[in-house]
C-alpha positions in Angstrom: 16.3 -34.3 -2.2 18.4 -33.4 1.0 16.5 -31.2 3.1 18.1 -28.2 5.5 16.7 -25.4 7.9 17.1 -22.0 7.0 15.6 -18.4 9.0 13.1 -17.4 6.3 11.6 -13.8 6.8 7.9 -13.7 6.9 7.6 -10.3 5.5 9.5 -10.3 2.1 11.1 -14.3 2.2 14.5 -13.5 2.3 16.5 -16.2 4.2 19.2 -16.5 6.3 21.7 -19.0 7.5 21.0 -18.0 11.6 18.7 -15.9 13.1 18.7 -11.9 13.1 17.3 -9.0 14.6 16.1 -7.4 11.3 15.9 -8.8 8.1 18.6 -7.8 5.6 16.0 -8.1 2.5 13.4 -5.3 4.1 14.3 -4.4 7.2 11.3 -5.2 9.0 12.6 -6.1 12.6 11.5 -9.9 14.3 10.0 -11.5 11.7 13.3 -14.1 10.8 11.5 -18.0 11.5 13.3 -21.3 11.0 11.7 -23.1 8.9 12.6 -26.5 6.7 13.6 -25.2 2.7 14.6 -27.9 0.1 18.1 -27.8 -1.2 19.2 -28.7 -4.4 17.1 -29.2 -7.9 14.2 -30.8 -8.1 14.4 -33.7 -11.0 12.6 -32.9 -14.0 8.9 -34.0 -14.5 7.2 -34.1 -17.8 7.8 -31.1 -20.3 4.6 -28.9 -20.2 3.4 -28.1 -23.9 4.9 -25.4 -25.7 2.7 -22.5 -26.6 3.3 -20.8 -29.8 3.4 -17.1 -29.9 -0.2 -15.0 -30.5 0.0 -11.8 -32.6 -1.0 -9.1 -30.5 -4.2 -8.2 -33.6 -5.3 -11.5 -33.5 -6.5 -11.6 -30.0 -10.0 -11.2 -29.8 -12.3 -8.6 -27.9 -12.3 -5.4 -26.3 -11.7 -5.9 -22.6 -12.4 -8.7 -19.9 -15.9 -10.2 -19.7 -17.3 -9.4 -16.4 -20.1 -11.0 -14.3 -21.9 -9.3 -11.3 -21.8 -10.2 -8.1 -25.1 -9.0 -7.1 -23.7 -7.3 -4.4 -23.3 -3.6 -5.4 -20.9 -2.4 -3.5 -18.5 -5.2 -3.8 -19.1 -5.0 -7.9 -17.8 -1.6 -7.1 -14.7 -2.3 -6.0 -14.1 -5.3 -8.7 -14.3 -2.3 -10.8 -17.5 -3.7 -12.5 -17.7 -7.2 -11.7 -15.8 -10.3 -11.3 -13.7 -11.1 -13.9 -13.7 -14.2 -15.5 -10.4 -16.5 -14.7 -9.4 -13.2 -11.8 -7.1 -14.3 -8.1 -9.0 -11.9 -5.6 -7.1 -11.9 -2.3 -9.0 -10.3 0.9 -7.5 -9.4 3.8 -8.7 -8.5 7.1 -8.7 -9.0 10.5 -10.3 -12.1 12.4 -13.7 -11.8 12.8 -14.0 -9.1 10.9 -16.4 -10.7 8.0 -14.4 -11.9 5.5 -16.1 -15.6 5.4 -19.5 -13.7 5.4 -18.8 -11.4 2.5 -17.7 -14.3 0.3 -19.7 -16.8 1.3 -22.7 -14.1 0.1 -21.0 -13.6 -2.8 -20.7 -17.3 -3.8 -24.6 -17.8 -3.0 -25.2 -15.4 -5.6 -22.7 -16.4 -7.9 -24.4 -19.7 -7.3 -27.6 -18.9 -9.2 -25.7 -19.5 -12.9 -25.1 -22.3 -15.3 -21.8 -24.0 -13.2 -21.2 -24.8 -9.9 -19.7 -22.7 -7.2 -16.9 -24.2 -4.8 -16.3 -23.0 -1.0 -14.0 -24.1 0.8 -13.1 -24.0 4.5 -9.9 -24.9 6.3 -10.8 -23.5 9.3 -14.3 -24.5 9.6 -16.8 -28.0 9.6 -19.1 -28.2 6.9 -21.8 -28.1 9.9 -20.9 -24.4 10.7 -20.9 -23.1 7.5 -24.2 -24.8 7.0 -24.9 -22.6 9.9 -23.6 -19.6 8.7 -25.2 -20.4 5.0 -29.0 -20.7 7.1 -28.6 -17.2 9.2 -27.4 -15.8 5.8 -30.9 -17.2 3.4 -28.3 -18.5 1.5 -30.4 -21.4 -1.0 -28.6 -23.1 -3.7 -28.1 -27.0 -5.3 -25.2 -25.2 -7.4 -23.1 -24.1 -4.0 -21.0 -26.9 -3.2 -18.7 -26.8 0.2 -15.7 -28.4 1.4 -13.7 -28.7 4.4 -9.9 -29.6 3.3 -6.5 -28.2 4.5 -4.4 -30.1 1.9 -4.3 -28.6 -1.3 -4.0 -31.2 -3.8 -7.3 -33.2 -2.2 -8.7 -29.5 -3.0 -7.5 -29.4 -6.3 -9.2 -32.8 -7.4 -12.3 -32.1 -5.9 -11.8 -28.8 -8.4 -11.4 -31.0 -11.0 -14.4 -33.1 -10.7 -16.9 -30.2 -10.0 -15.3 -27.5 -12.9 -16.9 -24.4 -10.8 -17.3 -21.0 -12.0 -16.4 -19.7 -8.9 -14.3 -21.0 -6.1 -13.5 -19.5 -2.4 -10.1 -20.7 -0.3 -10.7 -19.7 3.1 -7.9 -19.1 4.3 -4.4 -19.2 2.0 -2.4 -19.6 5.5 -4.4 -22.5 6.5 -3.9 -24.7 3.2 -0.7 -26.4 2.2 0.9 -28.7 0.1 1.8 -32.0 1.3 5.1 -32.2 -1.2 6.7 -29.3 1.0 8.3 -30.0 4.1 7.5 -26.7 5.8 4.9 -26.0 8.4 1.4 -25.3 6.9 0.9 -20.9 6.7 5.0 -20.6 6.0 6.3 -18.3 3.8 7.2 -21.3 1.7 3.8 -22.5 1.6 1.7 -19.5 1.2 4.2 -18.9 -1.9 3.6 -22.2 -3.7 -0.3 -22.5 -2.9 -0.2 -19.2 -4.3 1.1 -20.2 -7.4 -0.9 -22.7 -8.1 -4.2 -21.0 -7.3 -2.9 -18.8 -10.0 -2.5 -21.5 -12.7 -6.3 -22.6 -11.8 -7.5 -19.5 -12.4 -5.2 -18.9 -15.3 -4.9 -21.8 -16.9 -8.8 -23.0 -16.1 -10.9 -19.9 -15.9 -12.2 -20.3 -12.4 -12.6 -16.6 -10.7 -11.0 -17.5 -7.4 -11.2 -15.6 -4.5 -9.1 -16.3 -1.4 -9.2 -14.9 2.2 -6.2 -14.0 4.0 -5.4 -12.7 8.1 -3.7 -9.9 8.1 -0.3 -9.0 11.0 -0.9 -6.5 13.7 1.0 -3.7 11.4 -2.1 -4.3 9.3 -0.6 -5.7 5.8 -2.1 -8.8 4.6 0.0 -12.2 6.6 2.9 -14.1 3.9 5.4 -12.9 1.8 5.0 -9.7 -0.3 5.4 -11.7 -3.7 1.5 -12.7 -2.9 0.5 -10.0 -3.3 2.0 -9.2 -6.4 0.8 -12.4 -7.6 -2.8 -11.8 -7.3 -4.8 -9.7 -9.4 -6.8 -7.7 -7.1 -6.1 -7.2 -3.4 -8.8 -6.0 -0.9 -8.7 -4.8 2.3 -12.1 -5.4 4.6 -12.3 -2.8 7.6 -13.7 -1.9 10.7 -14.4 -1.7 14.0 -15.7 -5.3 15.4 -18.1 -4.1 17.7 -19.6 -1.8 15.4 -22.1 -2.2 12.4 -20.1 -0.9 9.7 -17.5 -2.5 7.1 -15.7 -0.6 4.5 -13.9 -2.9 1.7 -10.7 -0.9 -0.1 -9.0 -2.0 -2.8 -5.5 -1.6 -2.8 -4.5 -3.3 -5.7 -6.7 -3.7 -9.2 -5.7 -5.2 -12.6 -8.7 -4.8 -14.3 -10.5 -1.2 -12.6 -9.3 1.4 -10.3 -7.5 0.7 -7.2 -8.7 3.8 -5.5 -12.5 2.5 -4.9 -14.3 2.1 -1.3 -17.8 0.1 -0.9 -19.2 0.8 2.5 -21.4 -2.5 4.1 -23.8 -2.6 7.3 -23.7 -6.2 9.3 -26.8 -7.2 10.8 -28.1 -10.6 11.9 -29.1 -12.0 8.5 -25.2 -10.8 7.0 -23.8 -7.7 5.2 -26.1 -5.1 3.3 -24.2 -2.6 1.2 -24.7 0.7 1.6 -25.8 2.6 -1.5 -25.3 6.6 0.3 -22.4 6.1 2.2 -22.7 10.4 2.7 -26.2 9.7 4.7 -24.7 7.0 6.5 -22.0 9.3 7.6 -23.7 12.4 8.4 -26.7 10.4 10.3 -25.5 11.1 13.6 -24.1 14.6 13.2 -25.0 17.3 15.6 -24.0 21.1 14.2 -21.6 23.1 16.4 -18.2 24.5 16.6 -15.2 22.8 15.9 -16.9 20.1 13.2 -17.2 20.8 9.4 -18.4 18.6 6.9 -16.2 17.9 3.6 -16.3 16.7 0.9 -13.9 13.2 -0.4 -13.5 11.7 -3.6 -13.2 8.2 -3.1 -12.8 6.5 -6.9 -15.8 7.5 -8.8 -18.4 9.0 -6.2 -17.7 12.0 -3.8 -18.3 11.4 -0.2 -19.8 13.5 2.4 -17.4 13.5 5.9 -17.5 15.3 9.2 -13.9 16.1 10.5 -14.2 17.0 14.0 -11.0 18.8 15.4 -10.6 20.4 18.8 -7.8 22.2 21.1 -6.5 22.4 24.2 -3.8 24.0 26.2 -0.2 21.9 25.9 0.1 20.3 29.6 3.4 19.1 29.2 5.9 21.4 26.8 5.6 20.5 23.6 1.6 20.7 22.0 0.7 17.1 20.8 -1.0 16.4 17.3 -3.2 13.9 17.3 -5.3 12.4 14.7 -7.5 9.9 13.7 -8.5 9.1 10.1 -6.2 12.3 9.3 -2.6 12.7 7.6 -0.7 13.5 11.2 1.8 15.6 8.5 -0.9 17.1 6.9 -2.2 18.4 10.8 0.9 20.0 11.2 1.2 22.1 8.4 -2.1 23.4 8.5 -1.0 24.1 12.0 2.1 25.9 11.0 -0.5 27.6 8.3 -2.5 28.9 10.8 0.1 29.9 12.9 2.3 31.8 10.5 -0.4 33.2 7.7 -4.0 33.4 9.6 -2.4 34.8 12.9 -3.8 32.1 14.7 -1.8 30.9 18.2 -1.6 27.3 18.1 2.2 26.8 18.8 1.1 26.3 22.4 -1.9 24.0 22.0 -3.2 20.3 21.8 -4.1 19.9 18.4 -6.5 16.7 18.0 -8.4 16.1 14.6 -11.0 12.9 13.9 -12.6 11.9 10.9 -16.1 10.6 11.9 -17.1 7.6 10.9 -14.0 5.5 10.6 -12.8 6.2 6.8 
């Protein structure tokens, strides 16, 4: 098969014949790399087995068996629990906590019948033994591995059968058969795929970890993240003690839900009252009021601080954090128009304490 070099776009994987300023498939601006793409078809391999055709009454039960976690919070956001045979992509920044929250995870999913797989291609198995000891993490069913090529990961898959399985990270494993660089579009697409036939195709609940760009979105072509089942977002602040995982994206429960964790030194706790957490540190006084936010199925207690000051420079600024900046100003226009209050010539800033 004759190989060529094409400009692929690492937003949406639209290519190009030469480089340009902004990609014609979603405008995103910049993100056009060469990269090696295979030209022409593929010769057939074996035919895969026909399946016939199951009538829609025939198909047993009432909804997707779930197992728990035993992590409340992130049960939560599964909508329940982990389904069985479910792609779970998170996303979040580096050091953020990612590999702690599924390496948790997998040492409690550990405790059942089949094995659990973890595997790191960004790590040594002697630092995730590390990790594993500072977490209490205590299992002869937690297996790990430390592989970058995917089809050495796949066998080892294949000879273990786990309930579980972690890929840590999707844009640091790749397929030897491609010719483009490991964490292309190309790559991420077809690793993708094929995580999705094991889970599929096998059963195996597979969760995979993913870096996310400096825009925030999760790194690889959109199509991943249709692919997957569920997609979570893990949050926060690095320096600080608190982690909020969102889900964005939820086949099998709401995509609306929040759980709230704490890091300390022996790993992430959940955080059953995310409204006490909140409020902890909240002094009463003017110009902070506390509301109240459904977030999925539980409301949740917040203080929104907002203060003004007189416009320095011509036009009054609006700035928020954790606020909808539209929102801000019409409320402003609100107050200026129906409640007689003057803020036309003000500094408008509006914060949403702790960092939802």
């Amino acid at each position: 098969m004759r190989a060529r070099t094409a400009f692929v776009c690492q937003a949406c994987g639209h290519q190009e014949p030469k480089w340009m300023g902004r990609c014609p498939g979603c405008d995103a601006w910049s993100t056009l790399v060469e990269e090696v793409v295979e030209s022409g078809r593929k010769s057939a391999t074996a035919p895969r087995p026909q399946r016939p055709a199951t009538r829609l009454g025939e198909i047993a039960g009432q909804g997707e068996p779930r197992r728990s976690t035993a992590i409340p919070e992130l049960d939560r956001v599964l909508g329940g629990g982990l389904v069985h045979g479910g792609l779970i992509l998170v996303g979040g920044d580096p050091g953020i906590g990612k590999s702690t929250l599924l390496l948790q995870a997998l040492g409690k999913l550990a405790q059942g019948q089949r094995p659990a797989l973890y595997v790191s291609a960004e790590e040594s198995l002697r630092q995730i033994k590390l990790r594993a000891d500072r977490l209490d993490i205590q299992s002869d069913r937690l297996f790990l591995l430390a592989e970058t090529d995917f089809d050495a990961i796949d066998a080892t898959r294949k000879d273990l059968d786990p309930d579980v399985m972690v890929i840590d990270s999707i844009q640091t494993v790749g397929l030897a058969g491609l010719d483009s660089a490991v964490g292309s579009v190309a790559q991420i697409r077809a690793v993708t795929a094929r995580l999705m036939q094991v889970a599929k195709g096998e059963g195996c609940s597979v969760f995979v970890a993913g870096h996310v760009t400096k825009e925030g979105t999760i790194a690889g072509p959109r199509v991943m993240e249709h692919m997957v089942d569920t997609v979570l977002y893990f949050e926060g602040e690095r320096t600080g003690p608190y982690r909020i995982l969102r889900a964005h994206k939820n086949r099998f429960g709401s995509a609306q839900e929040i759980g709230v964790f704490e890091m300390h030194a022996d790993g992430l706790r959940p955080v059953t009252n995310p409204s006490e957490l909140f409020l902890s540190q909240r002094a009463p006084g003017a110009g902070a009021a506390v509301v109240s936010s459904l977030e999925g199925s539980r409301p949740i207690l917040l203080e929104v601080q907002a203060l003004t000051a007189p416009a320095l420079y011509g036009t009054p600024r609006r700035t928020t954090t954790g606020f909808d900046p539209q929102r801000v100003a019409m409320l402003c226009a609100v107050l200026d128009r129906r409640a007689g209050v003057d803020v036309a010539g003000f500094d408008v800033y509006v914060n949403v304490a702790g960092g939802v």
